[in-house]
C-alpha positions as CSV (number, residue, x, y, z in Angstrom):
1,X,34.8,82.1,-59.6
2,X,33.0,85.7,-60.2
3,X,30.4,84.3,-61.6
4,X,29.4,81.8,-59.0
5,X,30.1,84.2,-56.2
6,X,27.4,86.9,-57.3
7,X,25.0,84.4,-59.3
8,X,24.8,82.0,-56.8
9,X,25.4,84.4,-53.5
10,X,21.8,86.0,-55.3
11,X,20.2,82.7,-55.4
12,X,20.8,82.5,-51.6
13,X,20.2,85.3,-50.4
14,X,16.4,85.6,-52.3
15,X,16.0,82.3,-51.3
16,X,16.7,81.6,-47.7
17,X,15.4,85.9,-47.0
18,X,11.8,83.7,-47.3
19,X,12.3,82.1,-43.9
20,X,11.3,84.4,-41.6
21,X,13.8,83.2,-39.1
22,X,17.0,84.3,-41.2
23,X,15.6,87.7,-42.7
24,X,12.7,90.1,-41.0
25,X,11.6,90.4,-45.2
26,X,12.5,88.7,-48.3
27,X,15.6,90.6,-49.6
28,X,15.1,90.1,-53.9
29,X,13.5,88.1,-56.2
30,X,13.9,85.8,-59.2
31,X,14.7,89.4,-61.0
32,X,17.7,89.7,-58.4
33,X,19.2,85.9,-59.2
34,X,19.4,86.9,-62.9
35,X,21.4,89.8,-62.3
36,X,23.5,88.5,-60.2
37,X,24.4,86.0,-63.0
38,X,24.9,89.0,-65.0
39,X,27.1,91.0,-63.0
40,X,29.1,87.5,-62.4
41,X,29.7,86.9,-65.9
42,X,30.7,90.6,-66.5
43,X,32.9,91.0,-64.0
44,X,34.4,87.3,-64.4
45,X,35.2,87.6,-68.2
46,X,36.7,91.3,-67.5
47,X,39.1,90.2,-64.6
48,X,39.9,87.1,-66.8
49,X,40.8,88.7,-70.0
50,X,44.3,89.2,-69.9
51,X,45.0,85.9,-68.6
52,X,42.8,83.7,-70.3
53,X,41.1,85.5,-73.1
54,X,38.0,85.9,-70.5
55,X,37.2,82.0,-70.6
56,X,34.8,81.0,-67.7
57,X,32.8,78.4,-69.3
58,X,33.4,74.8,-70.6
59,X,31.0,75.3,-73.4
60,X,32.3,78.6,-74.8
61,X,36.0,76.9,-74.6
62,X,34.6,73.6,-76.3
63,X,33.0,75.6,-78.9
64,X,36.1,78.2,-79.9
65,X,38.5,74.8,-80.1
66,X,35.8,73.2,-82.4
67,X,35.3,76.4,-84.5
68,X,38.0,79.3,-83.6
69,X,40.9,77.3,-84.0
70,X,41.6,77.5,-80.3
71,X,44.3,75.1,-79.1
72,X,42.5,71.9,-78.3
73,X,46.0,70.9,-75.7
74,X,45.1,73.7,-73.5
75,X,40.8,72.9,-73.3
76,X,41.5,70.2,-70.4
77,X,43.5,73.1,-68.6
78,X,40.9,75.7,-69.3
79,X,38.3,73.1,-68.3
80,X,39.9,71.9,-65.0
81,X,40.3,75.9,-64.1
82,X,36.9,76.8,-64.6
83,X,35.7,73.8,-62.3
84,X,38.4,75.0,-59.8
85,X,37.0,78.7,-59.8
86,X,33.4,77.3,-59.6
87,X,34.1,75.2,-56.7
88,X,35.9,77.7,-54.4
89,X,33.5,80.5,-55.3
90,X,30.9,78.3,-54.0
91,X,32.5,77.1,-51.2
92,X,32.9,80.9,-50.1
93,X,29.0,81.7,-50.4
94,X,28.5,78.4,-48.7
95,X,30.5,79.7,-45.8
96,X,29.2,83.3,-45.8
97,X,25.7,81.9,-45.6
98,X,26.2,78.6,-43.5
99,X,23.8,79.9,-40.6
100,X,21.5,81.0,-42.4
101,X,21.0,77.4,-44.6
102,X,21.4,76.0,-40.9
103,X,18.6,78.0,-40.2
104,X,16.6,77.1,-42.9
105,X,17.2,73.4,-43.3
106,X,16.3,73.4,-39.2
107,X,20.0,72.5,-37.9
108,X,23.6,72.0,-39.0
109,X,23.6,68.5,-39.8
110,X,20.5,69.1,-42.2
111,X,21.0,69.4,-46.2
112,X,18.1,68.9,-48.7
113,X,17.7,69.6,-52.0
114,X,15.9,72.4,-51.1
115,X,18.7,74.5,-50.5
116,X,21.1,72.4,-52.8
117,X,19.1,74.4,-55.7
118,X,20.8,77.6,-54.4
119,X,24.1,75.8,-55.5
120,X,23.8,73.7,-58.4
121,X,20.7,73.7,-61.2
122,X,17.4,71.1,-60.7
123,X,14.5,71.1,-62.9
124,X,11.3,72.2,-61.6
125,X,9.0,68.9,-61.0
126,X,6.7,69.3,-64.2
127,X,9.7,69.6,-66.4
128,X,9.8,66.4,-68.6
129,X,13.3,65.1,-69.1
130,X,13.5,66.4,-72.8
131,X,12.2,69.6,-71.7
132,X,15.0,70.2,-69.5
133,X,17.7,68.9,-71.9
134,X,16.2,71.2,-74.6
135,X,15.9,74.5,-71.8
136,X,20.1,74.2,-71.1
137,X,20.6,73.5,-75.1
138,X,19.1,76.2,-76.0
139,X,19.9,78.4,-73.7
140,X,23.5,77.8,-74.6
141,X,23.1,78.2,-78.4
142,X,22.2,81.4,-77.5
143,X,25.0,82.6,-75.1
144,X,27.4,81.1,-77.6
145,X,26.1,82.3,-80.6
146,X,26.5,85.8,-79.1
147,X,30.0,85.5,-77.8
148,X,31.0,84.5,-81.3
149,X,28.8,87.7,-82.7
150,X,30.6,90.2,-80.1
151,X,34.3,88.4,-81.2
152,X,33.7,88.5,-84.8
153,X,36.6,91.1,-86.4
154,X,34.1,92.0,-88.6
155,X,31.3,93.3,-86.3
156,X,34.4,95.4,-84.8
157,X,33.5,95.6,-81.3
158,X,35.6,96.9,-79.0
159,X,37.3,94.0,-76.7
160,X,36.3,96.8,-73.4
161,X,32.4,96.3,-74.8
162,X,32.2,92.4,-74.4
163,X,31.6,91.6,-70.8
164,X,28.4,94.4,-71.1
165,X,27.5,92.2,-74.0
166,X,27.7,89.0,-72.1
167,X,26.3,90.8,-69.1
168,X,23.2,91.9,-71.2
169,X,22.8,88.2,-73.0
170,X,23.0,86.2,-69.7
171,X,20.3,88.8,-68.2
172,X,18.3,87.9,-71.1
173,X,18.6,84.0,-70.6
174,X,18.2,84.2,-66.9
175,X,14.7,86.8,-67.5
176,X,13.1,85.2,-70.7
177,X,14.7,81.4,-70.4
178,X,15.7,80.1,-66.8
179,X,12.7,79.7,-64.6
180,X,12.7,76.2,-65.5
181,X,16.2,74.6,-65.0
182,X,17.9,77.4,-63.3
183,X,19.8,78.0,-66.0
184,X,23.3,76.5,-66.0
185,X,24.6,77.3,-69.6
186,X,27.9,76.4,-67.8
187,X,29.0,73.2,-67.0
188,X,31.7,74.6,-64.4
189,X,28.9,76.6,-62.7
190,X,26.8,73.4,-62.0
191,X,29.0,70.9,-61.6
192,X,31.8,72.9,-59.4
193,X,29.3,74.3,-56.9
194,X,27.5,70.3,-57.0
195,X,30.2,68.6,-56.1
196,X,31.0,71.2,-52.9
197,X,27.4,70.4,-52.1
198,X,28.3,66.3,-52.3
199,X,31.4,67.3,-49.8
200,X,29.2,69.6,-47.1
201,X,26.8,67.1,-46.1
202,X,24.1,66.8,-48.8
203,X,25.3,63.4,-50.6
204,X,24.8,61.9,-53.2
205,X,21.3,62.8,-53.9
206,X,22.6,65.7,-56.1
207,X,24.4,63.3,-58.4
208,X,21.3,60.8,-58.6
209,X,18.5,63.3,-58.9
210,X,16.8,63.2,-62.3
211,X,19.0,60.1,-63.3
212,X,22.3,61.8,-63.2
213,X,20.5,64.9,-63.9
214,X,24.2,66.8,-63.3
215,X,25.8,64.9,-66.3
216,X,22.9,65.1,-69.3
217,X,21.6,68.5,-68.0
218,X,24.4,70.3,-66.5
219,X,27.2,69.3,-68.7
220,X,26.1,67.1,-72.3
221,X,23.1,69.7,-72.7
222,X,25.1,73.2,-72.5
223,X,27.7,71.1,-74.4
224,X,26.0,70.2,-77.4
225,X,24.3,73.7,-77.4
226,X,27.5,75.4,-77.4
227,X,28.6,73.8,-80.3
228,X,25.4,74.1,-82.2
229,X,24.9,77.8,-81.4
230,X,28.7,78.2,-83.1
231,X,27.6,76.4,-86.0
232,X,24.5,78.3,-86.2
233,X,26.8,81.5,-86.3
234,X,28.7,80.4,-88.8
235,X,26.3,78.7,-91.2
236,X,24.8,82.5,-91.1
237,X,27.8,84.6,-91.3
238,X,30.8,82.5,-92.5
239,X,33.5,83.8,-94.2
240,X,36.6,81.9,-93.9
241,X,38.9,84.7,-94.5
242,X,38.1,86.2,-91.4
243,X,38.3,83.7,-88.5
244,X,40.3,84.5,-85.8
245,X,42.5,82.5,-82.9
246,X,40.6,83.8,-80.7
């Protein structure tokens, strides 16, 4: 839920501070979106730790059942959870900043995709197909292939050190990699804030955009690149004496 609130509470507040009729001056940039992703995932896998081992994203789960020996019996649980906490964190920026998307949509009964894109991720328009596939894989592999790095006994990092890590690895994706898809690398932070945005009055069009856009970019995509970045890891490092249950 962190992560969405602060991520996705930066993407609206750069975006709709362009219209002159919400904000006197633009309040951020594209540098202020990508920290608030950080600070989201920081914060998010800190408050979460105790509880859940600081799981907040489909892929990561996927990937630690597939390689970490993580009970598969409790993934649909984790999975459902993180969808949960990325719907209502949504729903509460949606709320804080309902008049000013009225404002910049032109009325209360107007929702485009134009303001959709502060919520869930969409491709910019010169993005082929494959291109956006390949942007959310591989900005996954990456994420993932750090988290297993910073929870590897052997590196010894201290458990208090991994949400900076995270915080500095999803800083890096959102700087060097997301421009271009918006950079998801979660399936829960998509698809929970897409479908509040199918409930609030923007429709279906954020299911059928890009040919289910939502399902091969927002969730197969970050999928498959979870698990490959895990692989990655352990085709470089493995030693199966030291695997965890993490």
């Amino acid at each position: 839920m962190l992560l969405v609130v602060f991520g996705i509470g930066a993407n609206c507040q750069v975006s709709l501070s362009n219209n002159q009729n919400v904000s006197a001056a633009p309040k951020g940039s594209y540098t202020s979106v990508g920290f608030g992703f950080a600070v989201g995932i920081s914060l998010g896998v800190w408050v979460s730790a105790s509880r859940s081992g600081g799981h907040i994203n489909p892929a990561v789960t996927i990937a630690l059942a597939t390689f970490r020996k993580f009970p598969w019996r409790m993934v649909p649980g984790y999975i459902f959870s993180q969808l949960l906490g990325g719907f209502i964190g949504a729903a509460l920026i949606y709320a804080n900043y309902y008049h000013a998307i009225n404002i910049f949509e032109g009325g209360s009964g107007v929702r485009t995709l134009l303001t959709a894109g502060n919520f869930g991720t969409y491709p910019l328009d010169y993005m082929t197909n494959a291109s956006a596939f390949f942007s959310e894989f591989l900005g996954t592999a990456l994420l993932v292939f750090i988290v297993f790095a910073a929870t590897d006994p052997r590196n010894a990092i201290p458990s208090a050190a991994i949400p900076f890590i995270l915080f500095t690895v999803l800083l890096g994706i959102a700087l060097c990699l997301g421009m271009e898809t918006g950079f998801a690398v979660n399936p829960a932070r998509d698809l929970g804030p897409r479908l509040l945005t199918s409930i609030v009055g923007y429709g279906g069009a954020v299911y059928s955009f890009r040919h289910q856009y939502w399902l091969w970019g927002g969730i197969l995509a970050p999928t498959l690149g979870g698990v490959t970045g895990a692989c990655f890891y352990d085709l470089l490092f493995i030693d199966s004496g030291r695997f965890s249950n993490v």
